[in-house]
C-alpha positions, 0 to 999 in steps of 0.5 A: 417552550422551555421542555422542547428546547431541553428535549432537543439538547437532550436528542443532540446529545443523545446521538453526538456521544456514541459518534464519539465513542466509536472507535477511530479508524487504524492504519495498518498498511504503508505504501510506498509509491515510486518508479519501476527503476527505483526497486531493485527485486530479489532473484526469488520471493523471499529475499531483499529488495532496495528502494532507491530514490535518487542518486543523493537519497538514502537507499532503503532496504527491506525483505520480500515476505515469502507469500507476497502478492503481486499484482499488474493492474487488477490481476495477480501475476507471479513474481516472474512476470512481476520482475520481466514487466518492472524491467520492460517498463522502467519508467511505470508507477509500482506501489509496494505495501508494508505493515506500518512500522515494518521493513516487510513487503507484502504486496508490490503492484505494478500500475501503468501496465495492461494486464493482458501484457503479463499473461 
């Protein structure tokens, strides 16, 4: 009886600490969720953008990295139809991606939009 309690504290044991050392999960991305109004865009990829929240909030400044992606729902668009789409619907949900700790924009995505409409 005594073997079989050890043996069963050894089995717990023996699957509890590789749980344990594997590694923790890393964020490696930060998002910034606001509305198409709030963003100001560059007039080309590359070039700074502001991030504006309300009239009494700091302004926050940040540069389109050259090979952003941009996205309507699922489909990649260009930065062109990004840009005549935040400006045709000011009041939709736009994601813009950054490296944690970074003032870069990698990826803007623009969420409330059908994706038919940038084609």
């Amino acid at each position: 009886m005594k073997s079989s309690f050890f043996v069963s504290i050894a089995a717990v044991l023996v699957f509890a600490l590789p749980a344990a050392a594997r590694p923790l999960f890393t964020v490696t991305e930060d998002g910034h969720e606001i509305v198409a109004s709030m963003l100001t865009l560059p007039s080309a990829a590359g070039g700074t953008l502001a991030i504006q929240g309300c009239t009494a909030c700091t302004r926050q400044v940040m540069t389109l990295s050259p090979d952003a992606r941009f996205f309507v729902g699922k489909n990649e668009v260009t930065f062109g139809e990004l840009k005549n789409l935040l400006a045709t619907y000011p009041k939709s949900s736009v994601l813009v991606v950054t490296p944690v700790g970074k003032t870069v924009v990698t990826r803007i995505k623009l969420g409330a939009v059908n994706a038919s409409n940038a084609r």
